[in-house]
N, C-alpha and C positions, 0 to 999 in steps of 0.2 A: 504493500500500500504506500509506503512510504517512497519509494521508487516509483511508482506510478507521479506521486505528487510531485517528485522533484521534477518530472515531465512535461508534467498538465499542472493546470491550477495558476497559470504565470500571467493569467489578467491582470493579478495586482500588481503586476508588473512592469505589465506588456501592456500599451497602448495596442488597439484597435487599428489595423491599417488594410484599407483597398491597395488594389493592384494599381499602377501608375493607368491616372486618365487622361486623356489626349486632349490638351485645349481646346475650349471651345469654337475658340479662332481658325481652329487647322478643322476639327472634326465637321465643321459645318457644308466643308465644303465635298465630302462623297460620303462614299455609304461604308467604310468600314467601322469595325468596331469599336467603341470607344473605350472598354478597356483593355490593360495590357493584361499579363499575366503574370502569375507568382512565378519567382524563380525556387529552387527548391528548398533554400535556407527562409523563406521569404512566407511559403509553405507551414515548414516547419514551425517556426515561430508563432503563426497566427492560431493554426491549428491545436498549439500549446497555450495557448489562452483557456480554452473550452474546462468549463469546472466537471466536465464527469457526473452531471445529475442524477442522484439516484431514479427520478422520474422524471427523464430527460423530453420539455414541452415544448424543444425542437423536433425530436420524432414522432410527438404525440399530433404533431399540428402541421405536418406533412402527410399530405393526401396517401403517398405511397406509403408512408412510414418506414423512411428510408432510417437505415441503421447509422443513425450520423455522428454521436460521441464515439462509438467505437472506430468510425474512418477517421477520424480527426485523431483519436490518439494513433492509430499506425500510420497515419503521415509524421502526428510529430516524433515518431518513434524511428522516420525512414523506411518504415516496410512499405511501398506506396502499391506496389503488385498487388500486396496482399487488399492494402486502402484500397486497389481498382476492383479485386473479387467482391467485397464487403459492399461498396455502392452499387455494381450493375447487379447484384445480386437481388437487389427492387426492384431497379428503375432500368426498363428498356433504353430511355435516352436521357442519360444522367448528363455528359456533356452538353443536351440541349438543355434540359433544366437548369442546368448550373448559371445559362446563359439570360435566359427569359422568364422562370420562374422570377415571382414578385415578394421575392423573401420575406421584402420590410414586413407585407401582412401574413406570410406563412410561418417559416421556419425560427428565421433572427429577429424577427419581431417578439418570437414566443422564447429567446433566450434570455434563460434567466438570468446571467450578466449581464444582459441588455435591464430588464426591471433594474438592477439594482445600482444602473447609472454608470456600469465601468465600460459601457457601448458593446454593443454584438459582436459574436466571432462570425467571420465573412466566409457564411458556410456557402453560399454559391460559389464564389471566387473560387476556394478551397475545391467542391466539387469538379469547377471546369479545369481546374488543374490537374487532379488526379488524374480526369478520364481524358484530356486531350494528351499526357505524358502517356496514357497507354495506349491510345492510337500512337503515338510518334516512336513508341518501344517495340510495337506488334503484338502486344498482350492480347488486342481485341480480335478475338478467331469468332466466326459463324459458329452460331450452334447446329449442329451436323448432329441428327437423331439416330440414337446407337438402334433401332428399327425403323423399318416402314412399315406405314400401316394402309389399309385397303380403301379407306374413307376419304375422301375428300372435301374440302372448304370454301365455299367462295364467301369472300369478304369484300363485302360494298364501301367503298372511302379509305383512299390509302391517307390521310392525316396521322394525327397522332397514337389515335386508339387502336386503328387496322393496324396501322404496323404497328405496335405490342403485341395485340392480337395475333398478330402473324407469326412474330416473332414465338410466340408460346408455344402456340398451336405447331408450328413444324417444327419447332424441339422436341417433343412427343410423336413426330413420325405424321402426322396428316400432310395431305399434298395439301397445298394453300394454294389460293388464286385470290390475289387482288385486283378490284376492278374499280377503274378511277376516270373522272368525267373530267379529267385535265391531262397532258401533255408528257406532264411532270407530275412523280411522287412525293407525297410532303405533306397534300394540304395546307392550309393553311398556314404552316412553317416555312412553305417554297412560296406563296405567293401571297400574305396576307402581312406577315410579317418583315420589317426590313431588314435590311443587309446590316448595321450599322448596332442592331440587336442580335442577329443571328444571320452570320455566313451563310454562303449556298452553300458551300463543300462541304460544311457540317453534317446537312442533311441528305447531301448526295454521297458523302461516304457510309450512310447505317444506310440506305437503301439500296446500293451497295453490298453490303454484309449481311444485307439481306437474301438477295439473290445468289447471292453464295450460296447463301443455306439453304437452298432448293423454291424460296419462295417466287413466285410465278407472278410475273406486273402484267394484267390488262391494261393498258393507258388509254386516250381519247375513249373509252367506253362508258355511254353512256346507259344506267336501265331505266328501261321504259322507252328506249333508243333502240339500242343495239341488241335486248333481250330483255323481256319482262321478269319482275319475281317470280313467277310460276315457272317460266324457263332455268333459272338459275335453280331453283329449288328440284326442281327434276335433276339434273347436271349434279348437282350435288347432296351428301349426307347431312350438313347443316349450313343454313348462310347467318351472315353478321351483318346487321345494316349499321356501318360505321361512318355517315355522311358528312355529319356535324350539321350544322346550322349556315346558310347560307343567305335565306333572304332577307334585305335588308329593310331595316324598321323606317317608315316614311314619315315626313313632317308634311300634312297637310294643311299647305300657310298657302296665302293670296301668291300668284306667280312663281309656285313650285314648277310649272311648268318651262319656264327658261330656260334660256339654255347655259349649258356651264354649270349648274348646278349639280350634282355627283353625288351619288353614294362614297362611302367609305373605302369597301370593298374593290370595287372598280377603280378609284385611282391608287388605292397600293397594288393591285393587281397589274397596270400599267405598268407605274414607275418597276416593280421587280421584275417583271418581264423584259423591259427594258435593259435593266442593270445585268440579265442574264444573256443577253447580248440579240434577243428579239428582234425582229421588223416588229415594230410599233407604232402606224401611221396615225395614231389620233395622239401621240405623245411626239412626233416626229416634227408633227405641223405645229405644233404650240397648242391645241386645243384644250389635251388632260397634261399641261407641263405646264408647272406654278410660276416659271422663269418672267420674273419682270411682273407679276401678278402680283393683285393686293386680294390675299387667301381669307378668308373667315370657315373655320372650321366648327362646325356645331355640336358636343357632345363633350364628356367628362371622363370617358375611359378608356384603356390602354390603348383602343382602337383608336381615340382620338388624337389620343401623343404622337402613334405611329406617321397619323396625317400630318402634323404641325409641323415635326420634326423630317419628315419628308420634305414638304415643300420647302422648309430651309435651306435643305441640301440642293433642290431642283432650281434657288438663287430667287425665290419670291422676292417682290417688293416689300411686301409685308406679310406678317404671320399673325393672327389674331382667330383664338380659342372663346368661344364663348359658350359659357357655362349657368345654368338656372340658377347653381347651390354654390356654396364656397368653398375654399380649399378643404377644409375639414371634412366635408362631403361630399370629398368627388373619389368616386369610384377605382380612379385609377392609382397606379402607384405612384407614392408620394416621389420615390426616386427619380422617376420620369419626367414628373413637372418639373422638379428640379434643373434634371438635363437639358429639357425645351427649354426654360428660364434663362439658363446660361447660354443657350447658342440663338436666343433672342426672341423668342416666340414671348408674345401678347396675351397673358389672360383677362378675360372681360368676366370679371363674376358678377354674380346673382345678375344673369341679366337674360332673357329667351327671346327668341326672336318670333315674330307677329303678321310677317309679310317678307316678301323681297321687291325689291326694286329691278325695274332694268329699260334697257334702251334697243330698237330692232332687234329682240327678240332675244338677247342677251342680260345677263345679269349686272348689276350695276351698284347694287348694294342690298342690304340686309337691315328690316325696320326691327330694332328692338324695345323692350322694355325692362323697365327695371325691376328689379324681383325682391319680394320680402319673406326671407323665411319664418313661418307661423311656428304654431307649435308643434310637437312631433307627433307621427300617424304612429300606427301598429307597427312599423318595420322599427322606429326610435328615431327616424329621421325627420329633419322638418319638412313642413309641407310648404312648396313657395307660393307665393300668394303675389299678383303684378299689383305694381304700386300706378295709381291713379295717373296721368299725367306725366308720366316717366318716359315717353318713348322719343328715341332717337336714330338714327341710319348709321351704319358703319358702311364704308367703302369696300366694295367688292367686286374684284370679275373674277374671281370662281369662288365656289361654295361649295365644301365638303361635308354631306350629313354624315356623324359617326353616334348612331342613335342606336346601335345596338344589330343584330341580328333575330330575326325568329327561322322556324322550319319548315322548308320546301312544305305545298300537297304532296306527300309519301305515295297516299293511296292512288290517288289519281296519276302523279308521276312515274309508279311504276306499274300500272296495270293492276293493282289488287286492294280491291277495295274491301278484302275481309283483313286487309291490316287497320289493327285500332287503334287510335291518334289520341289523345287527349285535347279538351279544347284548346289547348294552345299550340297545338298540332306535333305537338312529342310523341313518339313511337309509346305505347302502353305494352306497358311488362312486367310479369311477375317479378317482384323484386326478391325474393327466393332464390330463382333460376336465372332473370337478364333471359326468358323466352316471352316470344312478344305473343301474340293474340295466333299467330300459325306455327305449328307445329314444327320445329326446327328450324324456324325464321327467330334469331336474336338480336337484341341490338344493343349497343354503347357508347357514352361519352355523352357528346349535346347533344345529339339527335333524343336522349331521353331527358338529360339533366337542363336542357337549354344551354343558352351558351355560355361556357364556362374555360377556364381556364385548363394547357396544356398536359400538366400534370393531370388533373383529373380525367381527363380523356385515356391519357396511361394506367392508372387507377383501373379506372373503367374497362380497357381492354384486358387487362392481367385478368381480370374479375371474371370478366366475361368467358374467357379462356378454360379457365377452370371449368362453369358449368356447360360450356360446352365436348370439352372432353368427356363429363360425365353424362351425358347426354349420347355422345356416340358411343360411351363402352358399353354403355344398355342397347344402344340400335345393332351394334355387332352381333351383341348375346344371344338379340331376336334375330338374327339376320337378315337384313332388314336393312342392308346398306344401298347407296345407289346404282353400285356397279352389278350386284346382285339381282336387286328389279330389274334393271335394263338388260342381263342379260338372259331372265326370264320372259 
């Protein structure tokens, strides 16, 4: 024990320190990332902070429940191989967590040397170190299942959750098929998120390692396109509807209809297509390129950082964030406003917008007003309430709505309308099994939880993983597989 201490326990020692960040001066102008990385003494040190809680409410408050005091003591102990076994041993994509999980309100936010004032150990940092030293070492091999098994899987959405999913599912020997209505593997992480959060070759090297391991990429495949549920579910022993959430939430204000006004989705989907070296003709001709533009971005959460902070790098005129609630209340990571802060982005709080303005058919500005937060609803938050005779324009030629996501028509989209939805058009499913309303049709991440954050989506496919294995070793039993009927 005493040994152990002289290791760990060095917060009261050791200041708290991130990895070296790239002025704001230099990062504003492309997409890489803004921070650096530990070097291994640098590691060590930080990771020698961590007090070893007996009820440690950094793994408690991790979606995956990733085993995080014990990686932190064997970094700072130098065994980092063994720190890489102990994290991926959760988490399908611990390097991308490390990267874009929102610690402040998961992991470091719930450390208890954070409560007690000596600041948080910078367990993301720490995590993207481990796992990018063991891709750079070749630690990281495909899981290669010691059998094959007769059954096969298709999984709808390669995002976050399909691949965990995938990744589970063929370490136990199922042939996997991923079938994806983009180009590119990733979801969300290839084109939702930027470059300056999360590299592409991040996510093209696990999909990658993935294919390694036998997992099989449908790409451009769309269902309800290219093959209805009923088709996929014949082809196969069980499907996974891993879509996520895609349609975006509308603001219906006076002259929504102008032009230049954008979802969220659609101009990060742009600019990374772009940055992944794309023909891009509506970001090519200046239409969805913020360059020289005075931006007004509408919404409070991570989605909408991603906007602000884009269009900085794309050389906006100006960057202005407007927000109903106040900092205290806004949804997204405090760390993020921070960063838009510093590379110059404009927050307008308590303030919603009421109309837009515009000229020959374009946009020209944004009527707001001004917002009173009331007292607090059911959820603890206040309710905004517009103040009387508050309203003003802000200058505008483009407008980004970052209002959130809900989910595609399922049923309608893919041909089967005995999939049951929940009124907010969430896939319905036992939460026992993660089996939805048809029988070896499952589903995970947002397509059930709404939309929600990366990790949880991993969560969700490990989850899912399980009950569908148990699922197919009872369809074996009966025999009762696909390749059986079909060849009946």
């Amino acid at each position: 024990m005493f040994a152990m201490a002289q290791k760990m326990l060095q917060f009261v020692r050791t200041e708290k320190r991130m990895p070296d960040k790239r002025e704001a001066a230099a990062r504003r102008h492309d997409f890489d990332e803004i921070y650096g990385e530990f070097d291994q003494s640098g590691a060590e040190e930080q990771s020698s902070r961590c007090s070893q809680c007996g009820v440690p409410f950094c793994q408690v408050h991790c979606p995956l429940h990733n085993n995080i005091p014990d990686w932190l003591k064997l970094t700072a102990e130098g065994r980092l191989e063994e720190a890489y076994e102990m994290s991926s041993a959760t988490s399908n994509l611990p390097e991308i967590c490390g990267r874009i999980c929102p610690q402040d309100r998961l992991c470091e936010g719930n450390c208890t040397i954070e409560q007690s004032t000596h600041g948080t150990v910078t367990i993301g940092s720490i995590e993207k170190y481990i796992n990018d030293t063991a891709w750079d070492r070749g630690w990281v091999k495909p899981r290669i299942p010691a059998r094959e098994r007769a059954q096969s899987v298709g999984i709808i959405g390669g995002g976050p959750g399909g691949m965990a999913a995938a990744e589970q599912l063929r370490a136990k020997g199922y042939e996997v098929h991923v079938y994806d209505r983009y180009d590119r593997i990733g979801g969300l992480m290839m084109y939702g998120i930027p470059g300056f959060k999360l590299e592409k070759y991040v996510v093209d090297r696990r999909v990658k390692l993935l294919a390694d391991q036998g997992v099989i990429f449908h790409t451009n495949f769309e269902v309800g396109r290219d093959a209805t549920l009923a088709d996929l579910r014949a082809k196969h022993d069980a499907v996974l509807i891993a879509t996520g959430v895609y349609k975006a939430r509308d603001l219906d204000a006076p002259g929504s209809e102008l032009g230049n006004i954008i979802p969220a989705l659609k101009y990060l989907t742009i600019s990374n297509r772009q940055g992944l070296g794309d023909t891009v003709p509506d970001y090519d001709s200046g239409a969805l390129n913020a360059s020289g533009k005075n931006v007004v971005v509408i919404g409070g959460g991570d989605t909408a950082m991603d906007c602000v902070r884009t269009a900085i790098r794309q050389g906006a005129k100006s960057v202005k964030c407007l927000y109903r609630r106040n900092r205290a209340n806004m949804p997204g990571s405090q760390r993020e406003v921070h960063n838009a802060e510093e590379e110059g982005v404009e927050f307008v709080w308590q303030s919603a917008p009421e109309a837009f303005e515009g000229k020959d058919g374009v946009v020209t500005g944004v009527r707001a007003h001004r917002i009173h937060l009331g007292v607090a609803d059911a959820s603890g938050r206040q309710t905004p309430q517009v103040i009387d005779g508050s309203g003003y324009v802000l200058e505008a030629d483009l407008v980004i709505k970052a209002l959130g996501f809900d989910p595609e028509d399922l049923p309608a989209l893919f041909g089967e309308a005995g999939l049951k939805v929940s009124r907010w058009g969430t896939v319905t499913v036992n939460f026992r099994t993660m089996m939805s309303s048809l029988d070896g049709v499952f589903a995970a991440g947002d397509i059930v939880r709404g939309a929600s954050l990366v990790v949880w989506a991993i969560r969700d496919g490990r989850d899912v993983a399980e009950h569908m294995h148990s699922y197919l070793l009872q369809k074996a039993e009966a025999g009762t597989t696909a390749a059986a009927v079909a060849a009946e």
